[in-house]
C-alpha positions in Angstrom: 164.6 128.5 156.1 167.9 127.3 156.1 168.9 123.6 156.8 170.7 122.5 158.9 172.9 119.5 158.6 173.6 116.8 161.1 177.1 117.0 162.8 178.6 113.4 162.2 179.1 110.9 164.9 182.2 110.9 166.6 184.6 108.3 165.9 186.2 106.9 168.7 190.2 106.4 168.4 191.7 103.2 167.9 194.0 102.5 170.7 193.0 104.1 174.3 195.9 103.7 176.7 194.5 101.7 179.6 195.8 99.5 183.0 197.0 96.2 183.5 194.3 95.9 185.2 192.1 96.9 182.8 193.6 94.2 180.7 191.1 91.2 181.0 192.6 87.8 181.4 195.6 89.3 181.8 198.7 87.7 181.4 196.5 85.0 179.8 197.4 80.7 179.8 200.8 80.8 178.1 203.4 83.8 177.8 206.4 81.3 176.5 205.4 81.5 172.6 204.7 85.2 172.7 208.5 85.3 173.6 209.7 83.1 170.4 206.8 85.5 168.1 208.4 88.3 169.5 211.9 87.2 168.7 210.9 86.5 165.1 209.0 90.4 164.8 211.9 91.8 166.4 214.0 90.8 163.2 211.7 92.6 161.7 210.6 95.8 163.8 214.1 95.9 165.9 215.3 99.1 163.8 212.4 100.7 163.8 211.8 104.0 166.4 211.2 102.6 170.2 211.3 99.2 169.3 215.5 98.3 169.4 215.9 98.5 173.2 212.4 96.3 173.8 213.8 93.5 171.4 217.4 93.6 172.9 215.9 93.1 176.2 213.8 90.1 175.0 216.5 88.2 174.2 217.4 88.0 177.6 214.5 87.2 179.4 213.9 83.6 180.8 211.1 81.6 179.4 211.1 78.7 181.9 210.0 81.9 184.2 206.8 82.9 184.4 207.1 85.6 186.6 210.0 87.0 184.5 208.4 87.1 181.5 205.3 88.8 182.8 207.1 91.7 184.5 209.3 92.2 181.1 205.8 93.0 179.8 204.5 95.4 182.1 207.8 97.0 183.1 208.4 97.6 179.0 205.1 98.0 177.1 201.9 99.9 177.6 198.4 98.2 177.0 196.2 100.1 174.5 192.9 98.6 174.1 191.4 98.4 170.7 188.4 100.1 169.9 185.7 99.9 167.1 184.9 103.6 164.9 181.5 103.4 167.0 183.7 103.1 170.7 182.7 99.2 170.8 185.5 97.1 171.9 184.6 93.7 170.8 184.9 92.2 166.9 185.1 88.9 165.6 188.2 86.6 166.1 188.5 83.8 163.6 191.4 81.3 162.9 193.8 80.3 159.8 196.0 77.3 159.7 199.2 75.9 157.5 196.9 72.7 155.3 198.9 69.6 154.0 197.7 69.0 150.3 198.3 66.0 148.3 199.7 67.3 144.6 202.1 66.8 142.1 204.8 69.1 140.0 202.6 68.0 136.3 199.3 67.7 135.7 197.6 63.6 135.6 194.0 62.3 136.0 194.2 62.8 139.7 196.0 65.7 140.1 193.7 68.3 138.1 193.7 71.6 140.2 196.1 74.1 139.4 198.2 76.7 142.2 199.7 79.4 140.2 202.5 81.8 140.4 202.0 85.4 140.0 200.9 86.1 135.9 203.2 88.2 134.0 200.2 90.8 133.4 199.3 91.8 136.5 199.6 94.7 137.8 200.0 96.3 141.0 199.7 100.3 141.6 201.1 101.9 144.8 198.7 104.8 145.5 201.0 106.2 148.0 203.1 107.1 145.5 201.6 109.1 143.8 199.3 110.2 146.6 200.6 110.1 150.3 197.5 110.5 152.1 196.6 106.7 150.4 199.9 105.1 151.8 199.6 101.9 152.0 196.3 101.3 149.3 197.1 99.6 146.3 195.2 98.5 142.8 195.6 95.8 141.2 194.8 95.3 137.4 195.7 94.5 133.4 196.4 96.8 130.7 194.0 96.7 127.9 194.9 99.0 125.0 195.6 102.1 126.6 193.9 101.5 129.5 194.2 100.0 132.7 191.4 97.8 133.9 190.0 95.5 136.6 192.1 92.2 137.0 190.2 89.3 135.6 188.1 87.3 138.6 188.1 83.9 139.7 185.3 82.9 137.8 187.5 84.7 134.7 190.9 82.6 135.4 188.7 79.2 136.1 187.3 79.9 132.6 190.6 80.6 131.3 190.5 84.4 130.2 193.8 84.6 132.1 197.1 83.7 130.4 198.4 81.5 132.9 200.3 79.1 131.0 203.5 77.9 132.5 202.5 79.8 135.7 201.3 76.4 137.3 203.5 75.9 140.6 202.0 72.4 141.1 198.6 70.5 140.7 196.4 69.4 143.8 193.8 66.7 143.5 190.9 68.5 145.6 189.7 71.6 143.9 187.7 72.5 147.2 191.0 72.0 149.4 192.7 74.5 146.5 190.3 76.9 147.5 190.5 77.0 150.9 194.1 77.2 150.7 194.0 80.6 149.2 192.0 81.3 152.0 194.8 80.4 154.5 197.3 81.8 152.2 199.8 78.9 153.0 200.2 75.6 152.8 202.4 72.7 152.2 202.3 70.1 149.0 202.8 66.8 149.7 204.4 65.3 146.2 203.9 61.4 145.2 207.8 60.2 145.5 207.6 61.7 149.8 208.8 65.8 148.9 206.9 68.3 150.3 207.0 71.7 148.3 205.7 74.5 150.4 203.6 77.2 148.9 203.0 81.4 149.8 200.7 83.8 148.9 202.3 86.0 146.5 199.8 88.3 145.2 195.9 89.1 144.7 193.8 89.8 141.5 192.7 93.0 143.5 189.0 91.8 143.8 187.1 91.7 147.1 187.0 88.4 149.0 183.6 86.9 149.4 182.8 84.6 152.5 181.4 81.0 150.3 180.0 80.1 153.6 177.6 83.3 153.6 176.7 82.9 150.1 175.4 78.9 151.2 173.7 80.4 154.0 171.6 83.1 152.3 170.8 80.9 149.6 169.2 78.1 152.0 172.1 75.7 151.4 173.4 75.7 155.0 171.8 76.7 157.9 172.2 79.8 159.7 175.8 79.4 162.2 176.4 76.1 160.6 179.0 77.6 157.6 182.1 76.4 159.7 185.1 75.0 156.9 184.3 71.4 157.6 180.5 71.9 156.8 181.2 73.7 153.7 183.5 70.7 152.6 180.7 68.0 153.2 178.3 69.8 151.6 180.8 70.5 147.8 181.0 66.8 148.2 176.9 66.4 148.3 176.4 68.7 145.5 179.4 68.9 143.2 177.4 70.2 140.1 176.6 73.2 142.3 180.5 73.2 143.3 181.8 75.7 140.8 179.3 78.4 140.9 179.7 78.8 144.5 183.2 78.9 144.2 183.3 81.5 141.8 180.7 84.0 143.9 184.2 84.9 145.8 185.6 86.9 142.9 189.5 87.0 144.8 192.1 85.0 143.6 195.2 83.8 144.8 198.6 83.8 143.2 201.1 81.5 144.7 205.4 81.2 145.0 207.7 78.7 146.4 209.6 79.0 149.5 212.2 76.5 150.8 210.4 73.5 152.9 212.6 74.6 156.5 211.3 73.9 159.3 208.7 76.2 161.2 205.5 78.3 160.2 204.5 79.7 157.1 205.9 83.1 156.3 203.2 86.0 157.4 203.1 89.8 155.9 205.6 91.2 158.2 208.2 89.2 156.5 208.9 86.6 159.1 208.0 83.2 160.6 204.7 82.7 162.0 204.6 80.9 165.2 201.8 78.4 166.1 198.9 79.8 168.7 201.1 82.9 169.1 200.9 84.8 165.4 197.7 86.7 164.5 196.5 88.3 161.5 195.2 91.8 161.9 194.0 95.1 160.0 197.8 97.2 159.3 195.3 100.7 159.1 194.5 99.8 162.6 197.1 97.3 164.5 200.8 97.6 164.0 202.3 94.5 162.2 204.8 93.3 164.4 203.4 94.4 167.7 202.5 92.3 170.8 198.4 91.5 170.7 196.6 90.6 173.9 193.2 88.7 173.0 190.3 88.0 175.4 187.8 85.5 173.3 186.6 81.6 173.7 188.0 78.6 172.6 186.3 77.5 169.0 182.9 76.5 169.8 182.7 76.6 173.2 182.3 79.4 176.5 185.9 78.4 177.7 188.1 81.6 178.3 191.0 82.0 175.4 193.7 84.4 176.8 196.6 84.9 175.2 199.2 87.3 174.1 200.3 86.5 170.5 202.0 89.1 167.8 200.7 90.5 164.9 202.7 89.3 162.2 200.5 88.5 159.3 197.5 89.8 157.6 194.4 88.7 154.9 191.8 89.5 152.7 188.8 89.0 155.0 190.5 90.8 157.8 189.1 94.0 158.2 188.3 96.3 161.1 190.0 97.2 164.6 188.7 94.5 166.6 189.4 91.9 163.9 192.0 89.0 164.2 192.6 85.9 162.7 194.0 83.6 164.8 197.2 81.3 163.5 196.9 77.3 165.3 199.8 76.2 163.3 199.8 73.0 160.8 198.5 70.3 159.6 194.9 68.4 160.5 194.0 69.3 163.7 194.8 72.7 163.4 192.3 72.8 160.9 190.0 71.3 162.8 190.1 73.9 165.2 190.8 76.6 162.7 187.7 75.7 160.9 185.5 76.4 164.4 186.9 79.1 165.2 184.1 81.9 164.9 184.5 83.5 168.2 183.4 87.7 169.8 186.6 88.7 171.4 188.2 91.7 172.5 191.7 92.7 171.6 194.7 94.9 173.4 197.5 96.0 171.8 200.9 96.4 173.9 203.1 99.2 172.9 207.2 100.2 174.1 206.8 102.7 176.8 208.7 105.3 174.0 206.2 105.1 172.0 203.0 105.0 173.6 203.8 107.8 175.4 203.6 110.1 172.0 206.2 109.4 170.0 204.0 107.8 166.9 201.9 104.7 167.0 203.4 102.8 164.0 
């Protein structure tokens, strides 16, 4: 008898063109910062195939006028909706935010935690050049002997198997706000005579991240939907001897570099300016980086509709999947507040030049 094997499920494609009206919440509460987002990814994305006459049109577009802006949308783009492997169309939408640390350029007894720039052993493989069909997938790792290995992990560096001597970019005084600004990826350091030195990711020790707040939660330390950011930083300060083995269950690592303290948002992945409550991480295998994002989820916390069309301009470690965003509210505390929420189903539409959607390449 011969077996017979099961045909595989069908995966459903990414992007399925649909209507405005298909479009829920559509045009959303604001359309004004999509404009300046979309100015910034155009300096990016204007050479790029179908995208030139879009962003030359932008420019000219009033945004006092609501009603302009809106028809520039549908008159030049195409919504695609965003769709799961499975053919679900909803996913998580979390938030980020730009944190204000209190640090110093040397190391004294209250500045103790070290932000580092990028160690001179690391290194990073491009897979797509060596094998196209892996564009875009990189490893990250050490030479040892004749060999190249695993990066160390954060438990590694904290114990110091990393040589990372003179690689210190400055020294915070809250080893818990350290850690959640690799999470963010950005942040600003506030220095002791006034200066504020502002920090960017620069590179990963290529290990997976780790959600802390689902390591507290299986292990009975937080309840179950109580892991937001703020809850995670009351409890480290209930049970510090605890602190540093649940730090170090997120193996990733964050390597740091300085960028000039100008004003507006930290830069994202696509090279440019992110702009507050209208930049959004995503998945690059899935989303375009640079392109228009319409998402249709709830304000942190609550059932209140949260419509907006931002751009995707940045990406992370803990973003992964089509229907996955990370949602940028900008600086400082009370973005954080809300940032920290943030833990929201949503559903997500991507907007595409006519010249493209209409089969002349996605990316």
């Amino acid at each position: 008898m011969t077996e017979t094997k099961p045909e595989p499920a069908p995966v459903a494609p990414t992007l399925q063109r649909v209507s405005w009206g298909e479009v829920v919440g559509w045009p959303g509460d604001l359309l004004a910062p999509s404009f300046e987002a979309l100015l910034q990814s155009c300096k990016a994305i204007a050479r790029r195939p179908g995208w030139g006459e879009v962003c030359e049109a932008a420019k000219a577009v009033d945004r006092r006028d609501g009603p302009a802006m809106r028809r520039f949308y549908e008159t030049r783009f195409v919504p695609l909706r965003v769709a799961n492997a499975d053919g679900s169309t909803e996913g998580l939408i979390t938030g980020y935010y730009e944190p204000l640390l209190n640090g110093a350029l040397t190391r004294d007894e209250r500045h103790r935690f070290p932000l580092y720039g990028v160690p001179d052993d690391l290194l990073t493989i491009d897979l797509g050049e060596v094998y196209p069909d892996l564009k875009g997938l990189r490893l990250r790792g050490r030479i040892e002997g004749r060999k190249v290995v695993p990066y160390y992990s954060r438990e590694q560096i904290e114990k110091g198997a990393a040589r990372l001597g003179g690689k210190e970019l400055a020294w915070v005084d809250d080893e818990v706000e350290a850690f959640f600004l690799q999470i963010q990826g950005s942040g600003r350091i506030k220095l002791p005579d006034g200066r504020m030195l502002r920090v960017n990711y620069a590179d990963q020790n290529g290990h997976p991240y780790k959600a802390i707040g689902k390591t507290l939660i299986d292990r009975g330390e937080l309840p179950p939907g109580q892991a937001s950011m703020q809850a995670i930083q009351a409890w480290a300060l209930q049970n510090p001897d605890k602190l540093a083995e649940i730090l170090n269950s997120n193996p990733s690592f964050i390597f740091f570099r300085t960028l000039p303290n100008k004003e507006g948002g930290p830069q994202g992945a696509l090279g440019v300016p992110l702009t507050d409550a209208a930049s959004v991480a995503v998945d690059p295998k899935f989303i375009p980086l640079g392109a228009p994002v319409f998402l249709a989820t709830n304000w942190p916390n609550t059932d209140r509709p949260l419509h907006r069309l931002m751009l995707a301009q940045d990406t992370g470690g803990a973003i992964r999947g089509a229907v996955r965003a990370d949602f940028f509210w900008g600086f400082g505390k009370e973005a954080g507040q809300q940032a920290g929420r943030m833990k929201q189903r949503g559903k997500m539409w991507v907007l595409l030049p006519q010249e493209i959607a209409n089969g002349k390449g996605l990316m």
